[in-house]
C-alpha positions as semicolon CSV with decimal commas, in nm:
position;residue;x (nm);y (nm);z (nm)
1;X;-3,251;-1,465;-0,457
2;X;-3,188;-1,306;-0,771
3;X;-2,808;-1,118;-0,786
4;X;-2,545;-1,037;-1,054
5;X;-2,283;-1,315;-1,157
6;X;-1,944;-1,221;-1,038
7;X;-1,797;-1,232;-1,472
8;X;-2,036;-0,889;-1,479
9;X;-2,360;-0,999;-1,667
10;X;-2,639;-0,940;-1,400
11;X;-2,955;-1,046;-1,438
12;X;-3,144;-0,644;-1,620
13;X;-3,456;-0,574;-1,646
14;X;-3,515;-0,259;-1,844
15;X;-3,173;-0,137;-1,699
16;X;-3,245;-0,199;-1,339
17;X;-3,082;-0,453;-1,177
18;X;-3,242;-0,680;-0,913
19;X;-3,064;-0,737;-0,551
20;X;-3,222;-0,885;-0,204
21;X;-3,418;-0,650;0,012
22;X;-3,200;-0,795;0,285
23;X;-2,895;-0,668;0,156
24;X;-3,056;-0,292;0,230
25;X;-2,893;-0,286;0,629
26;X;-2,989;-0,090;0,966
27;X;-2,749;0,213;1,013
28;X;-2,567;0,219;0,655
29;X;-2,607;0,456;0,352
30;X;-2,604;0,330;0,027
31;X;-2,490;0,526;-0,223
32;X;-2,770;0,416;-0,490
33;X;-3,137;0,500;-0,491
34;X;-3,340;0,225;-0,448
35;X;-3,673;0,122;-0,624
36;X;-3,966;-0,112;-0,634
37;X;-4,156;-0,258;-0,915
38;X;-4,505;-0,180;-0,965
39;X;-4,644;-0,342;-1,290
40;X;-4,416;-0,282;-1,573
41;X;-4,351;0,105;-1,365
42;X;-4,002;0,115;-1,153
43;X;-4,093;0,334;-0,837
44;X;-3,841;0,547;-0,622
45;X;-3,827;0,363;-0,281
46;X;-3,548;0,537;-0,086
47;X;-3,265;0,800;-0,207
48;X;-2,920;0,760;-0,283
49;X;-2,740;0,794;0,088
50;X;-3,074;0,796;0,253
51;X;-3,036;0,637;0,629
52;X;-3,158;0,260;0,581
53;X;-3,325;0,133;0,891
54;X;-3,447;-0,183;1,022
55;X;-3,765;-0,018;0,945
56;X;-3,677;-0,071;0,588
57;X;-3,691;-0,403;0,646
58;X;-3,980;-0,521;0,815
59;X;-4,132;-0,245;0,555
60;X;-4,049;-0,516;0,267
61;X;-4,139;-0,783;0,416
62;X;-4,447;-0,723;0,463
63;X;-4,465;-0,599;0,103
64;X;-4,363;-0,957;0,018
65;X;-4,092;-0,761;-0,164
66;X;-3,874;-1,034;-0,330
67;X;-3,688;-0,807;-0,484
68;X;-3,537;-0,447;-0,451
69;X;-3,369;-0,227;-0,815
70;X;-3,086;-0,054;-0,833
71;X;-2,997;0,108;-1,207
72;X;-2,778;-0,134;-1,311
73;X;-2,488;0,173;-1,408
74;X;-2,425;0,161;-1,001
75;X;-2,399;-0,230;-0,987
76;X;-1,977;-0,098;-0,859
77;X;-2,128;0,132;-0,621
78;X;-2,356;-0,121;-0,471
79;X;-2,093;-0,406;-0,456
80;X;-1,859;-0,234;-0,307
81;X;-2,158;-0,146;-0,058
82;X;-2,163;-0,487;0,015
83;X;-1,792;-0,530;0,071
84;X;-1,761;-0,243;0,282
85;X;-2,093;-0,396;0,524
86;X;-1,967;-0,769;0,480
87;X;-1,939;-0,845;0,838
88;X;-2,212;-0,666;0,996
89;X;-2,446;-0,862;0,652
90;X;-2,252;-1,212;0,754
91;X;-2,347;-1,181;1,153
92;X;-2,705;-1,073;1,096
93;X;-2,893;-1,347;1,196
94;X;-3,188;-1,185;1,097
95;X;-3,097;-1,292;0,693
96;X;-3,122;-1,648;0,617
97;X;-2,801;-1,836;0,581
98;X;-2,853;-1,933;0,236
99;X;-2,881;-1,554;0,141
100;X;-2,573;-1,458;0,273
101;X;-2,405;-1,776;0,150
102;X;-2,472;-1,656;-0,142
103;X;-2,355;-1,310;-0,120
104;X;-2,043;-1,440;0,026
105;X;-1,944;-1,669;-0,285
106;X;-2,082;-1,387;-0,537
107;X;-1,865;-1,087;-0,366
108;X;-1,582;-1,340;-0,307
109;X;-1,551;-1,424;-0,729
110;X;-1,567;-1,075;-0,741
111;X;-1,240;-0,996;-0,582
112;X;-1,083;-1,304;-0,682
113;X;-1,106;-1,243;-1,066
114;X;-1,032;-0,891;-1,006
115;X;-0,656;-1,027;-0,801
116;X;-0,651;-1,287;-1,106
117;X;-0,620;-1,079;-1,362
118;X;-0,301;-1,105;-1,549
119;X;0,010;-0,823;-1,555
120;X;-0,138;-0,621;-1,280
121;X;-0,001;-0,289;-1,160
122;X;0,223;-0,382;-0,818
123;X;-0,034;-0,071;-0,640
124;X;-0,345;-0,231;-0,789
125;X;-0,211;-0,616;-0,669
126;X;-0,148;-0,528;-0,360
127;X;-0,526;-0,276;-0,307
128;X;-0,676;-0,575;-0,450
129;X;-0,569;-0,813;-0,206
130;X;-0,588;-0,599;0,089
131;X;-1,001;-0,627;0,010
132;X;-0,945;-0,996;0,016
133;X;-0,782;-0,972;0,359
134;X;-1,089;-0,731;0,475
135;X;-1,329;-0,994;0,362
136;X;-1,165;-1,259;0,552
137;X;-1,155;-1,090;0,855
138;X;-1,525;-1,032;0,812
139;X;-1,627;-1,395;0,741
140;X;-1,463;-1,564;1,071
141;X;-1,801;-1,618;1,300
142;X;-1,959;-1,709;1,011
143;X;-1,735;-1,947;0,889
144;X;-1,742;-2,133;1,224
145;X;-2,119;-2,255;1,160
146;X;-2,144;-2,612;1,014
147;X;-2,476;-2,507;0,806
148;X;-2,248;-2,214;0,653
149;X;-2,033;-2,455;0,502
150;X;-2,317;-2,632;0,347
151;X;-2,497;-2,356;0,191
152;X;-2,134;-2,214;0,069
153;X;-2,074;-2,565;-0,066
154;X;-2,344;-2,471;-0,331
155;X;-2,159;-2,215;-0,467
156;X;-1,781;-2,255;-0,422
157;X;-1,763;-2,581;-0,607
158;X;-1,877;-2,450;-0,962
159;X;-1,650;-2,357;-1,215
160;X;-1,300;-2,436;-1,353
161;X;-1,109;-2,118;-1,368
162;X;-0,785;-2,055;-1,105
163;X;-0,983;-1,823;-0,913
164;X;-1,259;-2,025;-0,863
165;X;-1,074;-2,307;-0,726
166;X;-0,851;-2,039;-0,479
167;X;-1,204;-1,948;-0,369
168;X;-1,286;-2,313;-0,280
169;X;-0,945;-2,370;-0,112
170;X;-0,963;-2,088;0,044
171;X;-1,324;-2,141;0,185
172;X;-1,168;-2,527;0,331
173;X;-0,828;-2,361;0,468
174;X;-1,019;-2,133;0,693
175;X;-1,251;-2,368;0,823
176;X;-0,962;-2,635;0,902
177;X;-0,761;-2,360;1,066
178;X;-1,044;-2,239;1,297
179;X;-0,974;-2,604;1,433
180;X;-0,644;-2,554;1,516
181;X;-0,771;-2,233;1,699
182;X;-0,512;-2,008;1,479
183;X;-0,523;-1,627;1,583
184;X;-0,649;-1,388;1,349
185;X;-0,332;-1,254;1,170
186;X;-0,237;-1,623;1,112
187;X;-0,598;-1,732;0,992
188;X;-0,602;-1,430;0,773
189;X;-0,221;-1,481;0,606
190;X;-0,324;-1,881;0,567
191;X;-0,653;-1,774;0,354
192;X;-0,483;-1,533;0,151
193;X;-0,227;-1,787;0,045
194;X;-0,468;-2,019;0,036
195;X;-0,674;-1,794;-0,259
196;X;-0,354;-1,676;-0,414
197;X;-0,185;-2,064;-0,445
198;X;-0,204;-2,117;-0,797
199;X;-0,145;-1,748;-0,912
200;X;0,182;-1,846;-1,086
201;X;-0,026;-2,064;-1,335
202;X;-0,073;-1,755;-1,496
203;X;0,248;-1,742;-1,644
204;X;0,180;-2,071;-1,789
205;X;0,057;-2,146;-2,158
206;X;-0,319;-2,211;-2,164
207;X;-0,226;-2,574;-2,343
208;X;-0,043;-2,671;-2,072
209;X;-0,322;-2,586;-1,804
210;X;-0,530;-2,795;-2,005
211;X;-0,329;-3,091;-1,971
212;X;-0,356;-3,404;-1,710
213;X;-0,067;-3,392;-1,503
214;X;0,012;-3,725;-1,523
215;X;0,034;-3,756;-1,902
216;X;0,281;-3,465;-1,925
217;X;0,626;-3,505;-2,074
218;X;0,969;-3,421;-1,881
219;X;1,022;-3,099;-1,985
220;X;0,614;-3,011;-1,957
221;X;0,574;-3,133;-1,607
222;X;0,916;-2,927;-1,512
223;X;0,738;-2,624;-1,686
224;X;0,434;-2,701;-1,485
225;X;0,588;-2,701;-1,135
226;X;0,745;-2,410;-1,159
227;X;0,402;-2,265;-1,102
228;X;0,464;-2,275;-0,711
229;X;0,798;-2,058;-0,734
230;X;0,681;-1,832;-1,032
231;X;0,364;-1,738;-0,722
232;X;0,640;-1,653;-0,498
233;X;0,806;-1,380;-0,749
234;X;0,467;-1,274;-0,827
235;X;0,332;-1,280;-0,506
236;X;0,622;-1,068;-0,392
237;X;0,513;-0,727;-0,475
238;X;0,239;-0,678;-0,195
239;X;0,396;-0,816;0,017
240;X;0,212;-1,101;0,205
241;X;0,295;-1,217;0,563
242;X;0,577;-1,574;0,537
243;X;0,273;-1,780;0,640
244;X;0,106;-1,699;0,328
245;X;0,386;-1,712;0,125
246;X;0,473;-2,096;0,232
247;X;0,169;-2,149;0,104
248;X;0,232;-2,045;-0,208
249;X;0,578;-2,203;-0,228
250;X;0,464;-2,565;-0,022
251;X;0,136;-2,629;-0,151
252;X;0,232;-2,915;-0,375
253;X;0,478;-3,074;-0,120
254;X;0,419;-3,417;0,039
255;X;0,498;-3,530;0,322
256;X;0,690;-3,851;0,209
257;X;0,932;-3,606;0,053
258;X;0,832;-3,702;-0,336
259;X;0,635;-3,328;-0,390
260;X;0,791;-3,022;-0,529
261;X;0,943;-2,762;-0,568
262;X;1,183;-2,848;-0,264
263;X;1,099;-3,183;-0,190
264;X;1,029;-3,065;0,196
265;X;0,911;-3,390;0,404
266;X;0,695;-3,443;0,701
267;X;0,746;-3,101;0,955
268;X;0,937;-2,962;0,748
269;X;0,624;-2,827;0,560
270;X;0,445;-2,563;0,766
271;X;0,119;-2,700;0,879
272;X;-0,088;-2,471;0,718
273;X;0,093;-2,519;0,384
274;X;0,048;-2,868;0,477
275;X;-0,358;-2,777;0,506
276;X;-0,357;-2,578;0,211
277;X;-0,195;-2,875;0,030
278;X;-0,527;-3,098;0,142
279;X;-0,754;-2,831;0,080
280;X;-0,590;-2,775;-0,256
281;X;-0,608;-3,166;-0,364
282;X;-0,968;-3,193;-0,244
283;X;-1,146;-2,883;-0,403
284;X;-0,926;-2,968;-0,722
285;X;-1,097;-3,305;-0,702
286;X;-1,452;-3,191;-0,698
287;X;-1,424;-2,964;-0,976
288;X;-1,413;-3,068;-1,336
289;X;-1,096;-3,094;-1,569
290;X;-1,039;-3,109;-1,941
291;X;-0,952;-3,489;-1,870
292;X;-1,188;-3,559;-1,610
293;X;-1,518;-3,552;-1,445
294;X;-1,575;-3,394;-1,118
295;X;-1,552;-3,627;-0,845
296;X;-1,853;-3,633;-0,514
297;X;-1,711;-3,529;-0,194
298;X;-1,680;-3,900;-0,061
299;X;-1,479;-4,012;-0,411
300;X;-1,281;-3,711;-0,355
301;X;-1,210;-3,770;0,011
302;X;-1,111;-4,128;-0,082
303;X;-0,858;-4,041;-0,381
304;X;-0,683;-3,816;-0,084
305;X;-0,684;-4,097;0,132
306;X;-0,558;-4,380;-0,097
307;X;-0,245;-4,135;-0,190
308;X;-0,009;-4,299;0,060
309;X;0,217;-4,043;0,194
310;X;0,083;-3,725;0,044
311;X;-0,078;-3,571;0,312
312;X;-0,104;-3,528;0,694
313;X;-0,323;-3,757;0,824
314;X;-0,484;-3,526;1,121
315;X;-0,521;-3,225;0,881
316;X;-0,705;-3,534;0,677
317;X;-0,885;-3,630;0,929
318;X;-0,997;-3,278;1,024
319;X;-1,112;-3,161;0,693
320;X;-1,347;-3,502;0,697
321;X;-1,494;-3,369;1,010
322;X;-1,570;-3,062;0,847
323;X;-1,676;-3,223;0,578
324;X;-1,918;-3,440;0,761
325;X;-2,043;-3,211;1,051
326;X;-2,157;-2,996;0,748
327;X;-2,343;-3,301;0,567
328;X;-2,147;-3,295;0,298
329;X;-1,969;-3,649;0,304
């Protein structure tokens, strides 16, 4: 499947942009005409709001249509399309999991950048993240299949930039809360805080971000973990629900006491800041750093492990069922 990148180069052709017939769903409008290639000739298929069908569909398919066009100047139009129709594209059985993996993770970078982006408006902020919480609530059933997980897997764990790894966190919180059977507004609050965790390390220098933890001086690790309460004042403007705020504010905590910024211990930490906090430390892991490689899921689970009193154990222990029930371990 061929689609644009989420950092808003997509892959042109002539200035037509490619997207998956599947993408073109039963009972929606799109508000983009639609065309087919035909040689080195880009035909009109369907009209811009025409009534797509399941016709449409089975029409392609037997085309052995790969590919659909859109002119690339509605490439806004059409993902926000896509955002609007996320659930009813997620539960379609109909598309292949891997396709709509894929969507997922592309329209997901999407929004994230777009929340990441530094010395937003508090009215933009807050529209911003209310199309992350819309996107959440659409992904639930889908999130709840094993093979999901693994096709997302393929996707979520590239790249280095703070949105990228809220994505991955993110993508891990919800799946370990579906285990603890959390209602909806809960699930939804959890994965919000979950995306927006590190958004205080945007008041950080760049240097700084660059740096191994571990090697930092005094005064640069205390400018470092201020990152957790810096979210909080940020985070404050749109307002999120207190479950996603404590996740925010707890995320590096441990449960021996020894984390920061309030040195919570054991139930004191919220359990879903205290999931966020493993989800956090294991997609952090698998991506790379300035001063490290990234590690495989099974050295990653095992660094989690092997730091005595970090984490809870059965939020541990859960995300390794995850893990493994999705072959990913």
């Amino acid at each position: 499947m061929i689609m644009p990148d989420h950092k808003g180069k997509p892959a042109m052709e002539e200035g037509f942009l490619p997207i998956p017939p599947e993408h073109l769903l039963p009972n929606t409008r799109a508000g983009f005409e639609i065309y087919l290639k035909q040689g080195q000739r880009f035909v009109l298929y369907a009209k811009s709001n025409d009534q797509l069908t399941g016709e449409h569909r089975r029409r392609l398919a037997e085309m052995d249509a790969r590919e659909v066009y859109i002119n690339v100047s509605k490439e806004s139009v059409y993902s926000d399309y896509i955002q609007d129709n996320m659930s009813q594209l997620l539960n379609d059985d109909e598309i292949p999991v891997d396709v709509r993996a894929e969507t997922w993770s592309w329209s997901a970078g999407k929004l994230a950048e777009d929340v990441y982006e530094t010395a937003l408006p508090p009215s933009v902020l807050r529209k911003r993240v209310d199309r992350i919480k819309k996107l959440i609530e659409a992904s639930s059933r889908f999130f709840n299949s094993p093979e999901s997980l693994k096709e997302l897997s393929k996707y979520i764990s590239a790249g280095g930039d703070i949105y990228q790894h809220g994505i991955g966190t993110m993508v891990y919180a919800l799946c370990l809360m579906q285990t603890y059977d959390a209602d909806d507004a809960v699930l939804t609050a959890v994965c919000v805080g979950a995306m927006l965790h590190d958004i205080g390390k945007l008041q950080l220098p760049e240097e700084l971000l660059s740096k191994d933890p571990a090697t930092m001086t005094e005064q640069e690790f205390s400018a470092y973990s201020a990152h957790p309460n810096i979210g909080v004042r940020v985070s404050a403007v749109i307002p999120l629900m207190p479950e996603a705020i404590h996740c925010v504010l707890f995320h590096h905590e441990r449960v021996d006491g020894n984390g920061y910024p309030s040195g919570a211990t054991g139930e004191e930490i919220p359990l879903y800041a205290r999931v966020v906090a493993v989800c956090n430390a294991y997609d952090g892991l698998t991506r790379s750093r300035p001063w490290r490689r990234a590690y495989t899921p099974f050295e990653a689970l095992k660094h989690v492990r092997n730091d005595t009193g970090a984490f809870d154990q059965d939020v541990f222990m859960r995300l390794v069922k995850v893990l493994s029930d999705s072959g990913l371990t």
